[in-house]
Each structure stands twice: as structure tokens, then as C-alpha cells.
N, C-alpha and C positions, 0 to 999 in steps of 0.2 A: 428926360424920358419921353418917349414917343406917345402920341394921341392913341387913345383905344379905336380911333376911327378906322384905322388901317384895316379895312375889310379885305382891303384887293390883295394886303400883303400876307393875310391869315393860311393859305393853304401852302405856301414856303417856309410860314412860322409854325406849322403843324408837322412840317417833317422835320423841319432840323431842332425841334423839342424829341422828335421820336427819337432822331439819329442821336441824340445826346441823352436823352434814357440808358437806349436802347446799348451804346457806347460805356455807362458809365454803372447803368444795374440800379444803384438810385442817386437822384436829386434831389436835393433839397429845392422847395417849390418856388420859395423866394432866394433863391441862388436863380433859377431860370428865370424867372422875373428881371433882375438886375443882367443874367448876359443876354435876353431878347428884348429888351429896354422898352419893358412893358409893365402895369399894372399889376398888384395881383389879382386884381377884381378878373382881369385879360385871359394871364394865366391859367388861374383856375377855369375857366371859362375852356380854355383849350387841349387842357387836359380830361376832363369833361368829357368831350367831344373824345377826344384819345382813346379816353378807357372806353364809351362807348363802343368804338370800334374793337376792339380788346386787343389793346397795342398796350397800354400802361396802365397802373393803378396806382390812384389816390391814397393815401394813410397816412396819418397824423402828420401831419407835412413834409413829406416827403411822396416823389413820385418815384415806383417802381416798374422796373421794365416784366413783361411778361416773359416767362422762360422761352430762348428763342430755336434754340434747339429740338420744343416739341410742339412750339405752335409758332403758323406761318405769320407773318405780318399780313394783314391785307391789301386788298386790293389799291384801296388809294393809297395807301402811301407806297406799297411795290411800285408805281405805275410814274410816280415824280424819279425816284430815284436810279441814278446811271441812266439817264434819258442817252444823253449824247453815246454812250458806249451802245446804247440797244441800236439805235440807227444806225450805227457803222458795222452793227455785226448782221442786221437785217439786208444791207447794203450789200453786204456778201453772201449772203445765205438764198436770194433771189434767184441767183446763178445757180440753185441747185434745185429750182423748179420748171418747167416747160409748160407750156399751152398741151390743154386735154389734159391734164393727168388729175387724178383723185388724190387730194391731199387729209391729212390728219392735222388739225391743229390743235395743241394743248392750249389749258387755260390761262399758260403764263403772259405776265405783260412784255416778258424779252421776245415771246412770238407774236403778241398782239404788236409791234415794233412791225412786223411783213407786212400791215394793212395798207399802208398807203402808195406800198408799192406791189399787191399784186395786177393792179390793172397791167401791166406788162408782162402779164404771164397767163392771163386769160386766153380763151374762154378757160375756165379751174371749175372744178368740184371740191370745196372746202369741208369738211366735217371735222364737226368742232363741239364738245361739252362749254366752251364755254359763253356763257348768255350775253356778254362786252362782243367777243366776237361776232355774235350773230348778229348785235343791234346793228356794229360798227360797218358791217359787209351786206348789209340788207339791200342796198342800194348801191352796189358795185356793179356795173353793167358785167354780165356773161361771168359770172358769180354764182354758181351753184350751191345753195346750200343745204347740209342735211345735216340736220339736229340731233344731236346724243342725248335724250332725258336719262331720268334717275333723281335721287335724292339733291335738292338744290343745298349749296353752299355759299353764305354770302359773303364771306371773308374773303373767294376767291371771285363770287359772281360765276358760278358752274355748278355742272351736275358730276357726281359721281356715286358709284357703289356697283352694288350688282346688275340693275337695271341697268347702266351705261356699261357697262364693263359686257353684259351678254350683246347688245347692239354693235359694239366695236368690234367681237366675235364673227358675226354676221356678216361683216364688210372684208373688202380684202382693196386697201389703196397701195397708191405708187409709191407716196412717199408719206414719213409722220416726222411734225419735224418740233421739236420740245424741249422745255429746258430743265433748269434743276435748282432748286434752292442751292446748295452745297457741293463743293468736291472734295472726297479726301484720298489719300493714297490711289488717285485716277480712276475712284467710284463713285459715279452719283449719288448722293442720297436728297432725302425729303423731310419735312417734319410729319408729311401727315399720309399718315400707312393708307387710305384711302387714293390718295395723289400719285402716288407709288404704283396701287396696284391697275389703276387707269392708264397711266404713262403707258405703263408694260405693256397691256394690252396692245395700245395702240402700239409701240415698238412691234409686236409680234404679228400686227395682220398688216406691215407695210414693207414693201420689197425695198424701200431704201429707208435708212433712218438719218437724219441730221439731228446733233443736238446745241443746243446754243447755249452760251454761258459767257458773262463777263466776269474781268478779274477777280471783282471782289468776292464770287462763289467759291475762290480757291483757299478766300480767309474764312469761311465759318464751316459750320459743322450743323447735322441735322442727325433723324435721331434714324429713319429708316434705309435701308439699300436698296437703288433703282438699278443700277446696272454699270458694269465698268465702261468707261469711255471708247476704251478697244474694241468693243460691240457696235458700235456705230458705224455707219459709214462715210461721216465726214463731221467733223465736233470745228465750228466755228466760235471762235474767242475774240474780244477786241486787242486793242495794241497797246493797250495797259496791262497787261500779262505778261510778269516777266518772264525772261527767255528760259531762262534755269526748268521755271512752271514748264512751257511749252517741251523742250527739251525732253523734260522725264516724261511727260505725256504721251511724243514720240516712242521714247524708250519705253515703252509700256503696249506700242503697238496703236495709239491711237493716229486717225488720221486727221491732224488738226490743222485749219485754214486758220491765218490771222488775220483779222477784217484791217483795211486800213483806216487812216484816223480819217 
């Protein structure tokens, strides 16, 4: 068994405890113990931290997953996981911005994936709910930013409700470009009807929409409807999507781009 010292390896051994919750509904706490070949002193310790964020819960020993279908994962652990898929789909979705234009960013971590490469698309007007993104872009040269307040949310690190929902009203951008917990029969959905009805928003006050989504969005399920993918003007996917997926997507009227790997 491994030393409890492994700090540096703690936020790898935080998600792949979530992914195996979250995979299996519950675990016994010394079963995760013995396959992250840790302590339980460790374990507990990390689970802890877990439920904290309100991704899993503690009871009699055993850890249980939160219902995932009506509430979202957070931010950190969103943010480790499908890294490499979010780059390659960021990678393409670039190509659907230009110099000068007013952009919508949601508060998803597959669009926080576009930061490091809007400098190549500057000078931009970014408006964005979300508070990552604004720290993230604060200091992007020829980066404009404007802020969407409202009720904060820290599971996402954003603002949403009415006060951001009448702001995004108010605006009228180029393009809004956003993604989605979930896809199922080639409709969007979300867990959190808040999330939902900010998306929309921003879908409706931008003359172009892009939506982005990696594969694994075509295996779960959420509890609200954002909007069918046909509605979009270009739904960008990675190349872990199988073709069958993509296929019926087309056959559904969507116009979808495959990022390469």
C-alpha cells in the first residue's frame, strides 16, 4: 500500500474515486481503499472532501453516488475529466470564431477548453456568466469582457437566474457557443432547469449558435430539455463518437463537425 504522502497524486485520486462511485451508485469505502492502495484513514479523508463538494455521500460504510441525473457534478471534477476530448473539440470549434465579433460563453469546462486559444481570434468581446472564465481571460490582451451577474452558483462557479437571464436579453451577439450535460434522442438536456434556461437565452440573442459536446454526453441522461441539436448551427463532437451516433445526428438535420484527434 502506498504512503498517505502522495499529495501531488490526491486530485487524480479524487476523480477516479468520483468516476467509480459515480459508475457503480455505491462502494464499499474499504473496497476503494484496497483498489486506490490507500489508507482508510486517506480514503476517508477524500471522500470527505467529495461529499463536500456534493458529488458523493458517506453512510455506514459505504460511499454513495449523488443522483446524477438531477444534479450536476462540479466544477472540479467536470474540469479533469475528457481533458484531451475538450481540446480537440475546442481545436475545431476556433474556426467558428473571427476577429471583432461578440461572443456568449457558457459556464461549461468543454467551452472553458476555447481559453487558450482565443488569442487568435482577437481582438473578441467575450460575455460570459461564468466567474472561471472571467478570472481565466482577465488578462488576455484585446479581450473584452462583460460580466453576466445574478444569483452565484459554486458547483458551477457562475451566475444564473433572472438577473442574468434579463442581461443576456439586453445583448444581442455574433455567436453563443455552449455545451450540455447530456444527449438523448438528438436533444440536449441538463440537470439543472436554471442551466437550461440561461443556455437558451443566450441561444436566442446570438445570430450563430455552436454547441460542443464529447462522446461521453451521448451515454447519460439529465433530467431538463435545452434544445434539439438540429437547432444549432454547427454541434462540434470529438472523434470518440461513434459514427452510428454521428450518423443519426445528421439524420436528425443536425450540422455536426468531428474534431480531429
Amino acid at each position: 500500500m502506498s504512503t498517505d504522502s502522495s499529495a501531488a497524486a490526491r486530485p487524480e485520486r479524487l476523480a477516479d474515486i468520483t468516476e467509480a462511485v459515480l459508475a457503480e451508485g455505491t462502494v464499499r469505502i474499504e473496497a476503494l481503499a484496497e483498489r486506490f492502495q490507500v489508507s482508510l484513514m486517506t480514503v476517508h479523508r477524500d471522500l470527505d472532501e467529495l461529499q463536500r463538494r456534493g458529488l458523493v455521500r458517506k453512510e455506514r460504510g459505504v460511499a454513495t453516488a449523488l443522483p446524477t441525473s438531477l444534479v450536476e457534478a462540479s466544477e472540479q471534477y467536470r474540469v479533469t475529466r475528457q481533458s484531451a476530448e475538450k481540446a480537440a473539440i475546442a481545436r475545431a470549434a476556433i474556426g467558428h470564431l473571427s476577429p471583432g465579433q461578440s461572443v456568449f460563453l457558457d459556464d461549461s469546462t468543454t467551452v472553458a477548453a476555447l481559453v487558450p486559444l482565443l488569442h487568435s481570434v482577437t481582438p473578441l468581446t467575450v460575455i460570459t456568466n461564468s466567474l472561471s472564465l472571467l478570472t481565466d481571460l482577465r488578462s488576455v490582451a484585446d479581450v473584452t469582457l462583460m460580466a453576466l451577474g445574478g444569483t452565484y452558483y459554486s458547483w458551477c462557479s457562475a451566475f444564473m437566474g433572472g438577473v442574468t437571464n434579463a442581461a443576456i436579453r439586453h445583448l444581442r451577439a455574433d455567436v453563443a457557443v455552449m455545451s450540455s450535460a447530456a444527449v438523448v434522442d438528438g436533444v440536449c438536456f441538463h440537470q439543472n432547469a436554471e442551466s437550461v434556461e440561461t443556455k437558451r437565452a443566450m441561444f436566442e440573442q446570438a445570430a450563430t449558435r455552436i454547441m460542443l459536446v464529447d462522446h461521453t454526453k451521448f451515454e447519460r441522461r439529465a433530467l431538463h430539455a435545452l434544445l434539439p441539436l438540429a437547432d444549432f448551427d454547427a454541434v462540434v463532437v470529438d472523434a470518440g463518437t461513434p459514427a452510428a451516433v454521428v450518423d443519426d445526428l445528421r439524420a436528425r438535420g443536425a450540422v455536426v463537425h468531428v474534431a480531429s484527434q
